[in-house]
C-alpha positions in Angstrom: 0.2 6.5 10.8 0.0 5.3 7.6 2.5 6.8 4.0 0.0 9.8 8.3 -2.9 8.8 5.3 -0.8 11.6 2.8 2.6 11.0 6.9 1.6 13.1 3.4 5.6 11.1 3.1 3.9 10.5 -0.2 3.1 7.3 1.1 4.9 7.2 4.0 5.2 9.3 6.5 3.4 11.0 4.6 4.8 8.3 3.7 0.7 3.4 0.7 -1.5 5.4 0.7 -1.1 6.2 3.0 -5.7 9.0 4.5 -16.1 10.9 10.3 -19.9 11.6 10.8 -21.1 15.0 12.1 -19.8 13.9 15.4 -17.6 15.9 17.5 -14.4 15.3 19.1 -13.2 12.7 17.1 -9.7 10.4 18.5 -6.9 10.2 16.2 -3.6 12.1 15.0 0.3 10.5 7.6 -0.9 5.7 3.8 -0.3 6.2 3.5 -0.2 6.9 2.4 1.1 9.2 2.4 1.2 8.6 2.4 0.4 11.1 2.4 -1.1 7.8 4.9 -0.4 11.9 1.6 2.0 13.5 1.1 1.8 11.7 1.3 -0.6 7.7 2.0 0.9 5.7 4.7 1.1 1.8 3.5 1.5 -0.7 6.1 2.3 -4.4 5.5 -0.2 -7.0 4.9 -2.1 -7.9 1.6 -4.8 -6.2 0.4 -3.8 -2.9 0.0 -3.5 0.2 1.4 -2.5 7.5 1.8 -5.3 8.8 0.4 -4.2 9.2 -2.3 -4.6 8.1 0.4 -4.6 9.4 0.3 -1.6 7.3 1.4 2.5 3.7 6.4 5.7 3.6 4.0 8.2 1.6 6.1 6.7 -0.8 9.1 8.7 1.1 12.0 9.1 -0.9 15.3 7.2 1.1 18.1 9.2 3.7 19.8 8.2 4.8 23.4 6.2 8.0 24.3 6.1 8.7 20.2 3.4 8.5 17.9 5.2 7.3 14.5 5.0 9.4 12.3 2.4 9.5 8.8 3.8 9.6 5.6 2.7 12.5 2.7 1.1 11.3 0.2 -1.0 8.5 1.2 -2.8 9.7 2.0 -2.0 9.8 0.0 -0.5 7.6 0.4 0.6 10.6 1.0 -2.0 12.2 -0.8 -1.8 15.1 -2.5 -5.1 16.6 -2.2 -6.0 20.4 -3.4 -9.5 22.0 -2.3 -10.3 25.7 -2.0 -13.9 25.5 0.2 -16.3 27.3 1.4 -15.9 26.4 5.4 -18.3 27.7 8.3 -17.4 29.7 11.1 -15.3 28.0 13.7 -17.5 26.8 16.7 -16.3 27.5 20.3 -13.4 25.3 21.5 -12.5 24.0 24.7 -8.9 24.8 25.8 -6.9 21.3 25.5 -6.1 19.6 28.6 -2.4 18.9 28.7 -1.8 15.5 28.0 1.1 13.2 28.6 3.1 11.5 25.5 1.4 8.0 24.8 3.5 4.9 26.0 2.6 3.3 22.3 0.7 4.4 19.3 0.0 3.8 16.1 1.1 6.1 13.0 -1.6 8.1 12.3 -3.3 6.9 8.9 -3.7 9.8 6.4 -5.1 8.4 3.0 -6.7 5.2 2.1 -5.0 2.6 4.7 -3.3 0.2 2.1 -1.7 -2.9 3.8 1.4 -4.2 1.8 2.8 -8.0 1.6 5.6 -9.0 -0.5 4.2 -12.2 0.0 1.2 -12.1 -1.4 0.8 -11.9 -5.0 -1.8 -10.0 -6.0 -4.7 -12.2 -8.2 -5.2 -15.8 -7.1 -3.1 -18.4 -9.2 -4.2 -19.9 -12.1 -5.6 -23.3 -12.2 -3.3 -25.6 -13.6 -5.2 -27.2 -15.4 -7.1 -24.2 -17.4 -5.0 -22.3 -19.6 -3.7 -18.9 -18.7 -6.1 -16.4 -19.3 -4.5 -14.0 -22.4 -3.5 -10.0 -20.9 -5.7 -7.5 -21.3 -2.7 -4.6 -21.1 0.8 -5.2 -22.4 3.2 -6.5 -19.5 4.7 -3.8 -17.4 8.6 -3.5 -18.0 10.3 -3.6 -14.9 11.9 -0.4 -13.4 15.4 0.0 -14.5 16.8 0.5 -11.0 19.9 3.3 -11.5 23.3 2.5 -9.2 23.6 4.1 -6.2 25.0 7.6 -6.5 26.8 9.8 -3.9 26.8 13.1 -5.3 27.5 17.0 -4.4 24.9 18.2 -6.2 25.3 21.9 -6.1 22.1 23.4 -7.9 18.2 22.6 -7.7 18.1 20.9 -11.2 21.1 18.8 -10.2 19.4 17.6 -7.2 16.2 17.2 -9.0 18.2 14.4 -11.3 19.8 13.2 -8.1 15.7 12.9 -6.5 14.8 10.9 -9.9 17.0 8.5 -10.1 16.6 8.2 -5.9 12.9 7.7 -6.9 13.5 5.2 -9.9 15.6 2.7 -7.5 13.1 2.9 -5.2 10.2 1.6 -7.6 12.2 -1.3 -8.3 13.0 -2.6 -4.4 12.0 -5.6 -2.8 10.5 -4.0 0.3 6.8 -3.0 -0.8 6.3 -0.1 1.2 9.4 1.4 -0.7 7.8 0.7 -3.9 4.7 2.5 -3.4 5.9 5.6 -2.1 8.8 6.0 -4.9 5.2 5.6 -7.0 3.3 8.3 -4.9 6.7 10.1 -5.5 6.4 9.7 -9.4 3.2 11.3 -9.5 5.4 14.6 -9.0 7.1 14.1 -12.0 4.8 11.8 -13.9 6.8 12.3 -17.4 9.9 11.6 -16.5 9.0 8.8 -14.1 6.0 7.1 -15.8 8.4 3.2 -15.9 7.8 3.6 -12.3 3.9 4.0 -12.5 3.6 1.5 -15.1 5.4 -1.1 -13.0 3.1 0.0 -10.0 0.0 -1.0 -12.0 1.2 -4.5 -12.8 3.0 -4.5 -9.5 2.4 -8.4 -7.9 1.8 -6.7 -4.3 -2.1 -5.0 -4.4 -0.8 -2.5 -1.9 1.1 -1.1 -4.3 -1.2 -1.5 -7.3 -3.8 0.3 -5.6 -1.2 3.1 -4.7 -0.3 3.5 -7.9 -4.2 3.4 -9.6 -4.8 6.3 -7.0 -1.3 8.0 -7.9 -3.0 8.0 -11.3 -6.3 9.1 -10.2 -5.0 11.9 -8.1 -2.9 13.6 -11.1 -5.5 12.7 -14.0 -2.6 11.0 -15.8 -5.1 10.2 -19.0 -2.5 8.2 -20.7 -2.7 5.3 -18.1 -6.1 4.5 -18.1 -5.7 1.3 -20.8 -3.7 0.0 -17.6 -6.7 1.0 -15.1 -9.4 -0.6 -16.8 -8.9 -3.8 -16.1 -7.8 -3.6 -12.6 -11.7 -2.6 -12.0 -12.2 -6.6 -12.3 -9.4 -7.2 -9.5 -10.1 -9.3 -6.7 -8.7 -6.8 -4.6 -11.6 -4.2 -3.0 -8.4 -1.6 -2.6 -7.2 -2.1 -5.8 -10.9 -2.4 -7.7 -12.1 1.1 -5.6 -8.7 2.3 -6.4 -9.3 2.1 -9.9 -13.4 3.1 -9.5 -11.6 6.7 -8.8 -8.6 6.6 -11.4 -11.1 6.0 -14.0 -13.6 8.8 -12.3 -10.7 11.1 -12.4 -9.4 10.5 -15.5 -13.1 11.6 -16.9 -14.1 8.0 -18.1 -17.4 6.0 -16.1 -16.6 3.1 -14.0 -20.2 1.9 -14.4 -23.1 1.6 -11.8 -21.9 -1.9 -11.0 -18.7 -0.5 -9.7 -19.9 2.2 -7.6 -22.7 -0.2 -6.3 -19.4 -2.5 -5.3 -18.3 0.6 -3.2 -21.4 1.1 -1.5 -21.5 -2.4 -0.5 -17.5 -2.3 0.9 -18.8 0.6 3.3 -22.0 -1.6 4.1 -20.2 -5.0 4.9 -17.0 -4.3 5.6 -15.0 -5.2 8.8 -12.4 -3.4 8.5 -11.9 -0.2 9.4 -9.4 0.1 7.1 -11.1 -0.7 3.9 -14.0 1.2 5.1 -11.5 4.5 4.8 -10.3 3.9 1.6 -13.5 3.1 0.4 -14.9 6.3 1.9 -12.0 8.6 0.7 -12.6 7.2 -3.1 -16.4 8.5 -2.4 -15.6 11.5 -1.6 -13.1 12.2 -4.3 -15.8 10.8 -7.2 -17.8 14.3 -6.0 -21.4 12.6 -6.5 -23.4 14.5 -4.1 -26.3 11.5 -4.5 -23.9 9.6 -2.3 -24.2 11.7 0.6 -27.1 10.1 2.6 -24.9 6.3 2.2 -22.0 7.6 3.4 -23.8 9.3 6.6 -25.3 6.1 7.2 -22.4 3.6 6.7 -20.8 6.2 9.2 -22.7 5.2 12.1 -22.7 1.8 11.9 -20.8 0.0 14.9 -17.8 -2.0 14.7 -17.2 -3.3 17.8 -13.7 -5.0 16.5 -12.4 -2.2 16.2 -10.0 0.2 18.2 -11.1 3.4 19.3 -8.1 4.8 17.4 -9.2 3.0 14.3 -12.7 3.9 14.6 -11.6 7.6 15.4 -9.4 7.5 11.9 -12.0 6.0 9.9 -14.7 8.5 11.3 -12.3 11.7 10.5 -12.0 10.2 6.7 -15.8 9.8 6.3 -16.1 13.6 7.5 -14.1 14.5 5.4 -15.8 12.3 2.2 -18.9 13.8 3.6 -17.6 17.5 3.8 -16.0 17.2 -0.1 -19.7 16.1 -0.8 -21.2 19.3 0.7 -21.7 18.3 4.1 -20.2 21.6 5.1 -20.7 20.8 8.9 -18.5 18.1 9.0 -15.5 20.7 9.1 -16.3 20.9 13.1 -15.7 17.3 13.4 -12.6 17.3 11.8 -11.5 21.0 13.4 -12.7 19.1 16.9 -9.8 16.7 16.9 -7.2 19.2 17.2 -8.1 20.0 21.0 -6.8 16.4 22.5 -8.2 15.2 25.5 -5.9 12.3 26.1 -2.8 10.9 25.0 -4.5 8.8 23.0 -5.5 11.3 20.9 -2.7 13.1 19.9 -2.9 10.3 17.1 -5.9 11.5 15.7 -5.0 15.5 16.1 -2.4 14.4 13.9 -4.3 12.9 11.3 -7.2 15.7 11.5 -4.7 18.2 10.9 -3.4 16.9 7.6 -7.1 16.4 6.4 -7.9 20.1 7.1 -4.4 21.7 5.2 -5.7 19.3 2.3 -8.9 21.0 2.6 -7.3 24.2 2.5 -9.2 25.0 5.7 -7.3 28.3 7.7 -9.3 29.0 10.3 -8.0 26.2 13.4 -4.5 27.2 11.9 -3.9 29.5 15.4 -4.8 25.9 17.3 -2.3 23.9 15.1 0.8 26.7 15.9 -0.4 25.5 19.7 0.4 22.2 19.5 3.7 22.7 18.0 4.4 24.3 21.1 2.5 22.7 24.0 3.7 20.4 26.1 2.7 17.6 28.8 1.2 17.0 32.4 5.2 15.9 32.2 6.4 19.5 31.2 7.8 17.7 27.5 7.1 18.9 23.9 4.4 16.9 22.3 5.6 14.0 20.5 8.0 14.8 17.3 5.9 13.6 14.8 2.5 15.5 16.1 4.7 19.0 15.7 6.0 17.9 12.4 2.7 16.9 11.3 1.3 20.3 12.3 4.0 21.8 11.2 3.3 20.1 7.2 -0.1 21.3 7.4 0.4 24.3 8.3 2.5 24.6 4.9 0.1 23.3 3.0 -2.2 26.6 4.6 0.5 29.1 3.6 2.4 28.9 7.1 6.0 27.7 5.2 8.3 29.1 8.1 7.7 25.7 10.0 11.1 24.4 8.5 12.6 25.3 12.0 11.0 22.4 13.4 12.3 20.0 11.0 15.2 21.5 11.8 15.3 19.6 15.5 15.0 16.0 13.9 16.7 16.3 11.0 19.9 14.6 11.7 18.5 12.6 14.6 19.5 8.7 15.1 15.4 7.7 14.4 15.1 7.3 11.0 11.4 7.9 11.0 12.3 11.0 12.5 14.6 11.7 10.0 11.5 11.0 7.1 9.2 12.7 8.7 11.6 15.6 8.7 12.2 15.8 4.7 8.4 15.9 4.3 8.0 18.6 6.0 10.9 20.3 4.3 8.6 19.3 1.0 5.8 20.9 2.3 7.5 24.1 2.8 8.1 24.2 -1.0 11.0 26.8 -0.3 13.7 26.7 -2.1 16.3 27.3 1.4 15.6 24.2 2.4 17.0 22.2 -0.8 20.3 22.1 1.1 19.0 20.5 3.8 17.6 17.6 1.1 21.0 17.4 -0.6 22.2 16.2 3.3 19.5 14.2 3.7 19.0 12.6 0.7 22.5 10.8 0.5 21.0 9.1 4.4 22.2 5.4 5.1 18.4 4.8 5.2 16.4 4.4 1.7 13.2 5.4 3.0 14.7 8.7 4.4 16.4 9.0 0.9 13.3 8.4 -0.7 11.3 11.0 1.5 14.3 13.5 0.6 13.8 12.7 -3.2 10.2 14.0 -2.8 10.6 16.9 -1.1 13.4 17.7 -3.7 11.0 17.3 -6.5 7.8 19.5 -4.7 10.2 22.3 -4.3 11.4 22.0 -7.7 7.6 22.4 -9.0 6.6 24.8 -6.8 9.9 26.7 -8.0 9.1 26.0 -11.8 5.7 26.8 -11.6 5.6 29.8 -9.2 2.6 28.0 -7.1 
């Protein structure tokens, strides 16, 4: 469930990021990434990058039984922080959802551009020995000046919101890559005072996190970056090259024709469902309506290596390209995965629901306060991390009073659990929960810290800026 794509975590549960055709019930449940997949981008680890924004899995977790791990905010985004007022039409007829028993092992639900990490990898081939190094094209990025470790009362919201910066700052400069590119989804929330950490991102030797960062720059227009963009359009990296096609979009510069000719030829050849995603979100975020008819096409191609879980994610992220596009039929496909039909799908319900509070979409908000509360052919809740995810989006719709649910996993021994549970205390945005953070943010666990550290620093904007 990658960063869901935005388990929002910002990458993570999101969270690095970190993230479907006009078919209907789609399977799936935040980069990414976060985180978030959004928040958010989920980021997973392996080389060529990965919520969306998005986007958007933060930390690898080892599978827990009967749970769905959990997607992190921002991506998706990782997570990915996504903000669309639409036009949507009416809601079709649902089935009622069959009750389904928690799945022995799933995957974290991807919400934003799936971007695979791997500190091992670095993230351009080497140089031939025997040519002489190419000269840089951008200054070299200073590393992050990492802050000590802190424990700390902090007793009022700008004392915490220090306390999330400097949580954020040590982040950016860990060795674990999925750390890195959520404390850079994170930075996107205070881009002035933690701009060291998105520089760093953009020269980062992992492509994972590069691309997280080029969308974290992307996502928040963040002008003054863009000499450190350009040239990652030439990287060897598809992530990190489509990653940059949408920072330089966003940041109202062209890319080229050549570039966006590259995408189209990602969601052509591709075999991974993966790249397809990211590729597909970055279309949709571009907003060229003349891309339309490719992405409808791409989306039915076959690919038989793939899981049905995968192919259900990827198909739920080409909806919503296609619905950003105009395509406003593809909110029934989305909409659709919220009425699981088998365990299997919780995964996608998950993932569906943080697309839809992205898209500002309120109408299947009655069916996400359902599965918060339904349970199993067993008689059991639904799986923590489905509720919680329901429980962000609903947020994101103007439902904040979900903090209860949080409330359950907050302190529990599962540190994912525990992640997953700041987000959603983020998404809120209100300012009782702060409290919670200052607990949660002093955890034995970084990536909880980290998680905490965002949430802090959405409340603190929201509370700032009255939004």
């Amino acid at each position: 469930m990658q960063t869901l794509r935005h388990a929002s975590l910002l990458v993570l549960l999101a969270g690095s990021l970190v993230g479907c055709s006009t078919r209907t019930a789609l399977k799936d449940p935040g980069t990414g990434s976060p985180v978030a997949q959004r928040s958010s981008m989920t980021v997973r680890d392996v080389e060529p990058l990965g919520a969306d924004a998005t986007r958007a899995q933060a930390a690898k977790p080892a599978t827990r039984p009967n749970a769905v791990p959990p997607a992190q905010p921002a991506g998706r985004e990782a997570a990915i922080g996504l903000e669309g007022e639409s036009e949507t039409k009416p809601t079709t007829s649902q089935p009622k959802p069959l009750p389904v028993a928690a799945p022995a092992k799933a995957a974290a639900p991807t919400r934003e551009p799936a971007v695979e990490l791997d500190s091992t990898i670095p993230s351009r081939p080497p140089q031939n020995p025997s040519q002489p190094a190419a000269a840089p094209t951008t200054p070299p990025a200073k590393p992050v000046d990492a802050p000590p470790v802190v424990k700390t009362k902090a007793t009022t919201m700008e004392e915490l919101r220090e306390l999330a910066i400097s949580v954020v700052l040590r982040a950016a400069a860990s060795d674990d890559p999925s750390l890195r590119a959520n404390a850079i989804e994170a930075s996107g929330l205070a881009p002035r005072r933690l701009s060291q950490a998105i520089t760093a991102g953009l020269a980062d030797r992992n492509e994972g996190v590069q691309a997280v960062a080029a969308m974290t720059v992307g996502r928040h227009k963040l002008i003054d970056f863009l000499p450190r963009i350009r040239p990652l359009l030439d990287s060897t990296s598809p992530y990190v090259s489509s990653a940059a096609v949408m920072a330089v979009n966003k940041c109202d510069d062209k890319a080229g024709d050549d570039r966006l000719s590259k995408l189209a030829e990602h969601l052509w050849t591709s075999t991974s469902p993966k790249l397809r995603s990211h590729v597909a979100y970055v279309v949709g975020e571009l907003g060229n309506t003349s891309a339309l008819p490719m992405l409808r096409q791409a989306a039915s191609l076959k690919m038989p290596s793939a899981t049905p879980i995968e192919t259900g994610i990827m198909l739920l992220q080409f909806s919503e390209a296609m619905y950003k596009l105009g395509d406003a039929e593809q909110i029934d496909s989305i909409r659709a995965a919220l009425y699981p039909a088998a365990p299997e799908d919780l995964e996608s319900a998950a993932v569906a629901a943080q697309i839809l509070g992205e898209l500002r979409d309120r109408k299947p908000m009655d069916q996400m306060v359902v599965l918060t509360t339904s349970r199993d052919s067993a008689g059991q809740p639904y799986p923590a991390e489905v509720r919680m995810a329901m429980a962000g989006a609903l947020a994101k719709l103007g439902l904040d009073r979900g903090g209860f649910i949080a409330d359950e996993f907050a302190s529990s021994p599962d540190l994912l659990l525990r992640t997953q549970a700041a987000g959603v205390y983020g998404d809120t945005g209100r300012r009782e929960h702060l409290s919670k953070l200052a607990v949660l943010i002093d955890d034995e666990d970084e990536m909880v810290r980290l998680s905490a550290a965002a949430a802090v620093l959405k409340i603190a904007n929201r509370v700032e800026t009255g939004k």
